[in-house]
N, C-alpha and C positions, 0 to 999 in steps of 0.2 A: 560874591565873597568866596576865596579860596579854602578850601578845607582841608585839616592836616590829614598824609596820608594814614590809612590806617595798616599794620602788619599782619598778616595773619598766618603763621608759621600752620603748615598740614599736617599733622601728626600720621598720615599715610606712609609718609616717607623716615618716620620715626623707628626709633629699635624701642618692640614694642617689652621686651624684658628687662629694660629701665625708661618706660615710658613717664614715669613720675619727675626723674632726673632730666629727661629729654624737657619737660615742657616746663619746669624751673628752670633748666638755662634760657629758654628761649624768653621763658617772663623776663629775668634776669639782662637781657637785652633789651626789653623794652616790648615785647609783643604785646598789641592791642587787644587780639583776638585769638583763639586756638581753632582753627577750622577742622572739621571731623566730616570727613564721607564715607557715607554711608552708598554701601552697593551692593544688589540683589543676584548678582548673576544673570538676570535676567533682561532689565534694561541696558546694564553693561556686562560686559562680557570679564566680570571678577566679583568672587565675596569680599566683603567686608568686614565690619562692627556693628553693633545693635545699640538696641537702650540699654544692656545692662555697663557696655565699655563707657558709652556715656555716661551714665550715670558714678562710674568708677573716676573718670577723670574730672567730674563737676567735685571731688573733694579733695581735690588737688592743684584746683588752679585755682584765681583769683582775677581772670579777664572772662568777659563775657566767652560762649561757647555758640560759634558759626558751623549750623550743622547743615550737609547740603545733601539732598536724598536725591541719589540717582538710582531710584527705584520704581519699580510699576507697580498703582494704587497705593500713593503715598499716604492718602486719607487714611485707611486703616493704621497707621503706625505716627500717623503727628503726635497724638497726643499721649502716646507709649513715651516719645524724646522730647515731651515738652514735662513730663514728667521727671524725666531724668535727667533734666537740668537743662536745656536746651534754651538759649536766649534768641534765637535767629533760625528760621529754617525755612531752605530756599530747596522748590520744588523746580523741574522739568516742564518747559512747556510744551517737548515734547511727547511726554508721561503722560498726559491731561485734556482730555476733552472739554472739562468742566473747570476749566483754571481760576477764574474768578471766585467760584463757591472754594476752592479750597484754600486760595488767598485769603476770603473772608474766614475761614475753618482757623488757619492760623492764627488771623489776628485774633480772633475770637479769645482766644485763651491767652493773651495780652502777651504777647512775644513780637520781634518786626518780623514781617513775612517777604521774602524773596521768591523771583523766578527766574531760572535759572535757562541757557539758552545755546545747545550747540554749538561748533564750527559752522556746519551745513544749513544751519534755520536761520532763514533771511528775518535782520530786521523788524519789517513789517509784521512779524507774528507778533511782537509788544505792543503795537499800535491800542488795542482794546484794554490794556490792563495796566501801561507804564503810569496812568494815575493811584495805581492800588498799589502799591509797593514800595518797599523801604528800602529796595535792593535788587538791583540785576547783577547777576551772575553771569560773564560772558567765558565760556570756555574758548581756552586758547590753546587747546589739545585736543582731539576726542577722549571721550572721558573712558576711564577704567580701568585705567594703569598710571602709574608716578613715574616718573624721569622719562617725560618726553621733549620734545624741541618746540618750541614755542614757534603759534605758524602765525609769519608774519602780515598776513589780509587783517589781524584779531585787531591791528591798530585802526582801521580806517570805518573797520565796526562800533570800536568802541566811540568813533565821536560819532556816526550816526548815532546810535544808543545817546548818547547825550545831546544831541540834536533836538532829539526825539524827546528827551526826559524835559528839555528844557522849555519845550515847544507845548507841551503838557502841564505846565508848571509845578513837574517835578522834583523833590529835594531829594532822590532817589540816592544811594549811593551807587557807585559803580565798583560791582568786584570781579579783578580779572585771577583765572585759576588755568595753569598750566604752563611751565617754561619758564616759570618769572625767576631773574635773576639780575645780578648788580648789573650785567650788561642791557637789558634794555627795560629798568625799571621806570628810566626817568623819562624814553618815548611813551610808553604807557601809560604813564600817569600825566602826560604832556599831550596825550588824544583823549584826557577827561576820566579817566578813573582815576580811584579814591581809596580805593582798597584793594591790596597785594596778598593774595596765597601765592608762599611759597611752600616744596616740601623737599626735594635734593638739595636745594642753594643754602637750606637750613639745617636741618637734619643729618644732610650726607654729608657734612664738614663735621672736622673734629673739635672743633668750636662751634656750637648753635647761638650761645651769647653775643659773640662777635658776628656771628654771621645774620642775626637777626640788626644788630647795628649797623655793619654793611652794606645791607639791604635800604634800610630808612635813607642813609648818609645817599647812596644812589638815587631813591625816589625821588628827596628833595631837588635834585637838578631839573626836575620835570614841574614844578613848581612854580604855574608864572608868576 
């Protein structure tokens, strides 16, 4: 059964001195989800937001909050953003020696738990955990900066990844994050993902309402 794409506008690429206004138009369009990354300097090479921005913008939306930590020893900090409002939070399987215990670690505190998965990490590393998760996260940039070119090998990933999910029996979602824009929303979601972060195709227009509908009206052609 086909599932509606989901939107998930990145508040990274947001002007964060009307960030309230920024993610009201984007509702206002129709956004499913508000995705928020989180980044240490250390695993990527930029800072970021915390729990307490999270927690600033969980009373201000009204769509669930997709938080993705591109941080090293994310354990120590789930349960800081599961507190600050955090619905979703998709971990590094590059960060993790121990991926499974912290998959369990998130569901534990009743939120879906994501892993989240390089350019450069072959497939085969979800082989052991694509039954625990409610989400794969396939980066289609290296991560740690917004307004990059979306590299295009990320398609032929994403239907392994759902090969894989389904060969598992799987109901995983598939979220692709970087480069996503009206131009190739609907191969993307046409090699089996389900959920779109965008954060320029959104944000960096002077309409994020319209550009958050753009976006959907795009997806849907990838729709068999």
């Amino acid at each position: 059964m086909t599932r509606p794409v989901l939107i998930a506008p990145s508040i990274l690429a947001a002007n964060f001195a009307a960030l309230g206004e920024e993610i009201a138009a984007a509702e206002r369009g129709g956004a499913d989800l508000i995705h928020v990354d989180i980044m240490d300097g250390h695993f990527v090479p930029n800072l970021t937001m915390g729990p307490p921005l999270v927690r600033s913008i969980r009373k201000v939306t009204r769509v669930p909050l997709d938080v993705h930590l591109m941080i090293e020893d994310p354990d120590r900090f789930v349960d800081d953003f599961v507190r600050a409002g955090a619905d979703m939070i998709s971990v590094h399987v590059e960060a993790l020696p121990h991926l499974h215990r912290t998959i369990q670690l998130i569901r534990s505190l009743k939120i879906k738990a994501g892993v989240a998965i390089n350019p450069a990490t072959p497939v085969g590393s979800l082989e052991e955990i694509a039954a625990d998760v409610d989400l794969v996260l396939v980066m289609s940039v290296n991560p740690g900066f917004g307004g990059q070119t979306f590299i295009p090998r990320s398609e032929s990933k994403i239907q392994a990844i759902r090969a894989l999910l389904d060969a598992r029996g799987s109901q995983a979602h598939i979220e692709v994050d970087g480069g996503v824009d009206t131009g190739n929303a609907a191969r993307i979601v046409a090699a089996g993902a389900d959920v779109l972060v965008a954060g320029n195709s959104i944000f960096g227009t002077p309409d994020p309402a319209g550009a958050t509908r753009a976006l959907r009206a795009a997806a849907g052609a990838g729709v068999a």
